[in-house]
Structure formats: C-alpha cells, structure tokens
C-alpha positions as CSV (number, residue, x, y, z in Angstrom):
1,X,-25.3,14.9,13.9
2,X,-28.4,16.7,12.0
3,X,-27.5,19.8,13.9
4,X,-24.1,19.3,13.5
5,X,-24.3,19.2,9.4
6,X,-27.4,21.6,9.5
7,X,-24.3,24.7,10.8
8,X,-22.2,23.2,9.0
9,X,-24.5,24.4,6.1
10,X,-25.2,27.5,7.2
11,X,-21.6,28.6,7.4
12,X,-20.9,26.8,3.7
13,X,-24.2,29.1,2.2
14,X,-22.9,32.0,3.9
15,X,-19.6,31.8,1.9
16,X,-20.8,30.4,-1.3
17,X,-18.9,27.1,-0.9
18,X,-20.5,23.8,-1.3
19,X,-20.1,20.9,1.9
20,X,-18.1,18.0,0.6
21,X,-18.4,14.9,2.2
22,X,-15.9,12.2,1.4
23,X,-16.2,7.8,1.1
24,X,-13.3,5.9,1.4
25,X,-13.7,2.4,0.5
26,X,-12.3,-1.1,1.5
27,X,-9.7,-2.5,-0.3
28,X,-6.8,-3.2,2.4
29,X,-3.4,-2.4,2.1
30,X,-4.6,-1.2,-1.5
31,X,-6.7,2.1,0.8
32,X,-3.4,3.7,1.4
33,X,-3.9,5.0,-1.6
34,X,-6.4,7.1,0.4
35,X,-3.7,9.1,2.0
36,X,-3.0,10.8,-1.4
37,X,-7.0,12.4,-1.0
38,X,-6.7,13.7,2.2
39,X,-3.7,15.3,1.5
40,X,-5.0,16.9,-1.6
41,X,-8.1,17.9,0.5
42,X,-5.9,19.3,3.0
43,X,-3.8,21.4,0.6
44,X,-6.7,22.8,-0.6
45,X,-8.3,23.8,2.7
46,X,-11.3,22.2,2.8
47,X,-12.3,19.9,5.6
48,X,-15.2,17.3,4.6
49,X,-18.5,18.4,6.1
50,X,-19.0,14.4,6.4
51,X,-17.1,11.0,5.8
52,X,-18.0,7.3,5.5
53,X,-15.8,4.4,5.2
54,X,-15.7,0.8,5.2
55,X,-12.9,-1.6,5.9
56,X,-9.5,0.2,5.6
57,X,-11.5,3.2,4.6
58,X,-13.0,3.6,8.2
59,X,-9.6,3.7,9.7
60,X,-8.5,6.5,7.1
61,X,-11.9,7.9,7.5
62,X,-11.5,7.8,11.3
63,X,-8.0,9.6,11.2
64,X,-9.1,12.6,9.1
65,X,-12.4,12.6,11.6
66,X,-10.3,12.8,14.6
67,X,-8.5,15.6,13.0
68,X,-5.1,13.7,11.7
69,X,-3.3,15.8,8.8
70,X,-2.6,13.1,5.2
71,X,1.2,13.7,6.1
72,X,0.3,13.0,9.6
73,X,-1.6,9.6,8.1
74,X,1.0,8.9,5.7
75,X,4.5,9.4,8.5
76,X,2.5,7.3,11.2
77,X,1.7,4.5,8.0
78,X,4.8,4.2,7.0
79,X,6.7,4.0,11.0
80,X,4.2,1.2,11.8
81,X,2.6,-1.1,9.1
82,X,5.2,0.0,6.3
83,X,8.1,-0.9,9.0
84,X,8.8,-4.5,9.0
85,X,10.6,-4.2,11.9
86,X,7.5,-2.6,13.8
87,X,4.7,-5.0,12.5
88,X,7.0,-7.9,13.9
89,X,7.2,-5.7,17.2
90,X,3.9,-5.2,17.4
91,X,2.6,-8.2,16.6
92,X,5.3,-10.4,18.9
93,X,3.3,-8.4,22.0
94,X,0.0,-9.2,20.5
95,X,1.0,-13.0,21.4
96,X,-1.2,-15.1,24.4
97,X,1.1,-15.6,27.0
98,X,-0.6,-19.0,28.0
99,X,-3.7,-21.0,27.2
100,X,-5.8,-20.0,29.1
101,X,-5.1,-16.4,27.6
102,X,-5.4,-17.7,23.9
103,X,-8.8,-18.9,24.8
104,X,-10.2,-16.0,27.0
105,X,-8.8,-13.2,24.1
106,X,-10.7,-15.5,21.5
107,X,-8.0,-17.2,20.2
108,X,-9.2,-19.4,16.8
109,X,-6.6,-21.2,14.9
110,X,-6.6,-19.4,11.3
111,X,-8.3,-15.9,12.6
112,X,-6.9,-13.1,14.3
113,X,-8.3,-11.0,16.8
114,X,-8.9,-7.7,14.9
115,X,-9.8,-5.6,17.7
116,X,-6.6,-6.8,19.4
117,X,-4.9,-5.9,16.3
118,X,-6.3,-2.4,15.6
119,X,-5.4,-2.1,19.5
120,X,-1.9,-2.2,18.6
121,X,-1.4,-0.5,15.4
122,X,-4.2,2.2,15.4
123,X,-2.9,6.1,16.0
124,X,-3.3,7.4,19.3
125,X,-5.2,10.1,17.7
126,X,-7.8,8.0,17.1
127,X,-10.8,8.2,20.0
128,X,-12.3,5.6,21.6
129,X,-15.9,7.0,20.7
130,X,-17.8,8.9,18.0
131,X,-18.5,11.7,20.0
132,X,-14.8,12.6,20.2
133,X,-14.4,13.6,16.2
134,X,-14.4,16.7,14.9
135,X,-15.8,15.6,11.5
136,X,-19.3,13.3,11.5
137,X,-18.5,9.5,10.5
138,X,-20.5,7.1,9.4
139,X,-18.4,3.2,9.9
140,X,-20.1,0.5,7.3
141,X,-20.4,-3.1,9.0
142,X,-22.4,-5.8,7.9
143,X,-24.6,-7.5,9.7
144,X,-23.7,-11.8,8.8
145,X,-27.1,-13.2,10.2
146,X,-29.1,-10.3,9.4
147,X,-27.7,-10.4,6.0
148,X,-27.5,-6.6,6.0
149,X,-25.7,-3.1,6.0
150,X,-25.0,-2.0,9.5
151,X,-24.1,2.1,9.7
152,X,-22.1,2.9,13.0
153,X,-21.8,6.6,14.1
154,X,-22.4,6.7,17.8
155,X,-20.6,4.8,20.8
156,X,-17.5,3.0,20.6
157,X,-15.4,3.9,17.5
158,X,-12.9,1.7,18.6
159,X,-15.3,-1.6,18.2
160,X,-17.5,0.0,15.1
161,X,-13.4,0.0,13.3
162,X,-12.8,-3.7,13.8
163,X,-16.3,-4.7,12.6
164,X,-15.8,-2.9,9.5
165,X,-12.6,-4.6,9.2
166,X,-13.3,-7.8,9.9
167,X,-12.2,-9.9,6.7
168,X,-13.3,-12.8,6.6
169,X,-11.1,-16.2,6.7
170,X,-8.6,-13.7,8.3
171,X,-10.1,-11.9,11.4
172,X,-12.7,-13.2,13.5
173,X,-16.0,-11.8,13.6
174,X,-17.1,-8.6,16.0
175,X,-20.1,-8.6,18.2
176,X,-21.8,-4.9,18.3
177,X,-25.3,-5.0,20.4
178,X,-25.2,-9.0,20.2
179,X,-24.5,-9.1,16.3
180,X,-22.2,-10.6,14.9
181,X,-20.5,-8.1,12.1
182,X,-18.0,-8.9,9.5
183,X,-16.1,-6.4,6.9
184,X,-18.2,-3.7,5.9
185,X,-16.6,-3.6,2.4
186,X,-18.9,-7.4,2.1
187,X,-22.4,-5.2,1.7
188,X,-21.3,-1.7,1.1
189,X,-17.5,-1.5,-0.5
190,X,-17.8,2.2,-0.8
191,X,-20.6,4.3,1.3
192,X,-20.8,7.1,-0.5
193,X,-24.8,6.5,-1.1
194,X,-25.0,7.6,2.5
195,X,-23.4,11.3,2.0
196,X,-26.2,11.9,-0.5
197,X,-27.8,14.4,1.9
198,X,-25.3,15.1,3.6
199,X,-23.6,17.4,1.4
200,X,-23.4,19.4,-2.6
201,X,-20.7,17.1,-3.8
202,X,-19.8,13.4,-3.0
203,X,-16.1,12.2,-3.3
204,X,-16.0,8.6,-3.6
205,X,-12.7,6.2,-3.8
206,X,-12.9,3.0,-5.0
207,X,-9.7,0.5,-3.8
208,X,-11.0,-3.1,-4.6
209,X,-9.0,-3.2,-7.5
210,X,-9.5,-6.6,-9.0
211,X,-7.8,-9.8,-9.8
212,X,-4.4,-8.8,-11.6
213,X,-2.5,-11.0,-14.3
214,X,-1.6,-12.4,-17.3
215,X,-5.3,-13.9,-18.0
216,X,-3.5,-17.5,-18.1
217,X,-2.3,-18.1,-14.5
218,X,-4.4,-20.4,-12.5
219,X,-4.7,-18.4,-8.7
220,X,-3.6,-20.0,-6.1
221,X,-6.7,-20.8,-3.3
222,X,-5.6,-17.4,-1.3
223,X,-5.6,-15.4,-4.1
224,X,-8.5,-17.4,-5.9
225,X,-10.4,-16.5,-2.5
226,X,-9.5,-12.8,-2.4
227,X,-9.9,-12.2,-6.4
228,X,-13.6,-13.6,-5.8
229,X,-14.2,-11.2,-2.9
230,X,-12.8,-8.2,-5.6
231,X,-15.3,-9.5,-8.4
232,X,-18.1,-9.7,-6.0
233,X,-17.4,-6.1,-4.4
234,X,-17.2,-4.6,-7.9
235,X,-20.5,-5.8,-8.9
236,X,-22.4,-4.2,-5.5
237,X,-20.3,-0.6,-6.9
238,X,-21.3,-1.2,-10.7
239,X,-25.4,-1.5,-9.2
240,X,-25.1,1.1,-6.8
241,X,-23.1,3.5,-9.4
242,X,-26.6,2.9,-11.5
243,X,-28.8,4.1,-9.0
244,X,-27.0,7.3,-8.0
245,X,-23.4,8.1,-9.5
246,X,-21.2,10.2,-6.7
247,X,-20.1,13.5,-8.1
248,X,-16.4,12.6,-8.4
249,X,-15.6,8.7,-8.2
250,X,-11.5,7.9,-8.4
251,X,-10.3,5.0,-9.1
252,X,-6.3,4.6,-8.1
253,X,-4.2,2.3,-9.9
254,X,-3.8,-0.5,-7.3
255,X,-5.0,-3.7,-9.0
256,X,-1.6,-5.2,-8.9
257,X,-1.3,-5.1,-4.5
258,X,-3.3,-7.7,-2.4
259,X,-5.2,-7.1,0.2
260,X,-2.7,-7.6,3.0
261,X,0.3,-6.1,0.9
262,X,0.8,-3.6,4.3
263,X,4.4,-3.7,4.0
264,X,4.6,-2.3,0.4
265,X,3.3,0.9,1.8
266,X,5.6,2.6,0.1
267,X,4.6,1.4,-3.2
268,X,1.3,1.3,-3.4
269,X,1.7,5.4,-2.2
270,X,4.3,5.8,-5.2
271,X,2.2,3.8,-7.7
272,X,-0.9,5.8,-6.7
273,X,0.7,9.4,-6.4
274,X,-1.1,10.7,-9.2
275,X,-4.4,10.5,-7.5
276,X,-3.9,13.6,-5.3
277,X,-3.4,16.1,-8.7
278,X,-6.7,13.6,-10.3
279,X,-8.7,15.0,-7.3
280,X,-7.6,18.5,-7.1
281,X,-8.8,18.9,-11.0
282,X,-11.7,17.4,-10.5
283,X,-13.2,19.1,-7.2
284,X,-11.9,22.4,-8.5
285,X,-14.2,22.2,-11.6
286,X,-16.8,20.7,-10.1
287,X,-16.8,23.8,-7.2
288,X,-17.0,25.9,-10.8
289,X,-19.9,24.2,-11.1
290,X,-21.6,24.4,-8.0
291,X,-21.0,28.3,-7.7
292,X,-21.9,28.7,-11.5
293,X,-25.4,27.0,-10.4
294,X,-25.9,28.9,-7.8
C-alpha cells in the first residue's frame, strides 16, 4: 500500500493537484447520505488517493474502492435495501431451513448473522479481498476483549465488512484471526485520523446524528439504546476533532432517521441532497488553497 500511495504522489506532484483521501463514518441507514459525496467526487473527477470507513461507511467505502460510480451506489441502494419487496426477498432466503442449520450458521435468538446478511445484499462489485480494489482501504473494527481499534486492509474484505458492521444487540459478533470484533463505529466512528499521511486534504463525514425530538419524550428502550450509542460516538469525534481536525468535516442533516431506517432510502437521500453542492464548495477552495501554498 506504501508503494501504491507513494505513485500515487508522484503523479498528483507532477500535476499540481493535491491526493484526497476520503472517511466515511458509521451511522447506518443515516450513511446513505454518503452517496451524495461520491457523487460529488465523481463529478468533479477526482478519485480518492485513499478511503477509510467504519460500519455503513466501509460498505460505501468498499464500493467506491472497488470502483462503483455514486449513481451506480445509489441505483443498486435503492433496487435492494430501499425496495421493500427485495429486503423481504432477500431476507426470506436468508432463513435456516432446519435446526440443525440455525445452529451450524450461528443462529442466536435476537442477533443476526451479519456476514450472512452482507452475503445477500452486498453489490457483486464488491471483491472478496483487499487486493482486488483499485483504491487503498482501510475497514475500522473493534477489537471487544482487546478493548481496541482494529484497522483491516489486507485479506478478506468480505469478513473485515461484517466486523465493522457488527452492531451490537443486533448482529452477532465476527471472529477475524480468533478475535472477536464488533462495529467499528464503537472505537473509531469516523477514521479519518488514519488518512493523515496519506494524503494533502482529509474529507471526513460524520452520520451518527444524534437522539432527535421534542426534548420531553421519554425513548423507548430501542431508541433509548441507540440514542446512547449516538451520544457516546459523538464524544470519541468531539476528542479526536481536538487532536487533529480533518480539512473538510460534513455533517448531513440525518438526526431525524434511525439507524436501521434502510427502507427510507429515499428520504434520507432527499433530506441530505444538499451535501453534494456543501462538498464541491468546500474541496474547490480548499484545492485554492493547496495550489496557492504551493
């Protein structure tokens, strides 16, 4: 991967354009809104000299990686997990056809198998390994015993994806190596502090959102559960934002969508449409900047 960035530098010197690297954070159904960058990165022609993501973020992360166009993102989004029809589809044929297969696929009552899961919904595009990308990626995990960050970029992409979405309560944990690794987004909700080197400007997008109402509403326990997951995952940003700052952070308007609000695709894309024009401003000026520097 040095190598890979190292002529990747080169070439951006050579033209007197900065490398951009890109982290998309975890926030569930609320990362769609990630769509909306990749499209305005597309429009603009540039292509991320690196990307890191966690949760929802490594699966957008992962398409871009693997070469996927944001309208090629945002059609396949809304035929499969924005189609009701096609989430009942796919998940009927994610169903144990016996016992004895409910307890050999890891069957727990109250969790879901999320490599099973991604198996059925992720985009063919998608390889099965980190060596198959065109763009470096770097997939946050964290580590539940080691009580740490795990960074996947090598070996099975497939596997490093489920890890970093492994919510807990919801999916069961994923073994990498003989750890046991839950949602990335629980350590590191947005990995932009590993781009740092990586690149002459960071794009970071933060999806957590948080807990959205009228200030007088007791939650109910699921939403009491997830709004305490939000809270936490903005602290971790607000310290890491006070050690380094990325050089653009956006900040789409998706407090009012839970976490598992997949089949509002559509809305959470209108309600954060304006993030694609936010991003094009901001990277063009910041570019301004860069060659002014030079």
């Amino acid at each position: 991967m040095e190598q890979h960035v190292a002529d990747r530098r080169d070439r951006s010197d050579t033209k007197g354009e900065p490398m951009i690297a890109v982290a998309f954070g975890g926030g569930g159904a609320r990362g769609l809104a990630h769509i909306h960058v990749i499209e305005a990165l597309d429009e603009m022609g540039i292509r991320p000299s690196a990307i890191a993501g966690s949760s929802i973020g490594a699966i957008m992360g992962a398409g871009m990686a693997a070469g996927m166009t944001g309208r090629e993102i945002r059609d396949y989004t809304l035929a499969t997990v924005g189609n009701r029809g096609e989430v009942l589809n796919r998940l009927w044929q994610l169903r144990p056809n016996s016992l004895s297969e409910a307890v050999s696929s890891g069957f727990r009552f109250g969790q879901f198998n999320i490599e099973r899961v991604l198996k059925a919904f992720l985009p063919g595009a998608i390889p099965a390994r980190f060596s198959d990308l065109l763009i470096p990626l770097k997939v946050t995990a964290t580590d539940y015993y080691g009580q740490s960050e795990r960074i996947c970029e090598s070996g099975d992409l497939h596997k490093a994806i489920a890890a970093s979405c492994a919510l807990p309560a919801i999916f069961m944990p994923v073994k990498i190596e003989g750890r046991v690794m839950i949602d990335g987004g629980m350590y590191n909700p947005i990995p932009f502090d590993h781009l740092r080197e990586l690149a002459d400007i960071v794009i970071a997008v933060d999806v957590v959102g948080g807990p959205d109402g009228d200030g007088k509403t007791i939650p109910s326990r699921i939403d009491s559960l997830f709004g305490a997951s939000q809270l936490m995952m903005q602290s971790i940003i607000a310290m890491k934002m006070k050690a380094g700052a990325p050089d653009i952070l956006l900040r789409p308007e998706v407090g009012r969508f839970r976490a598992l609000d997949f089949l509002r695709a559509r809305d959470v894309l209108a309600a954060t449409a304006s993030t694609k024009e936010q991003l094009k401003r901001a990277l063009s000026e910041r570019i301004d900047q860069w060659q002014a520097g030079r």
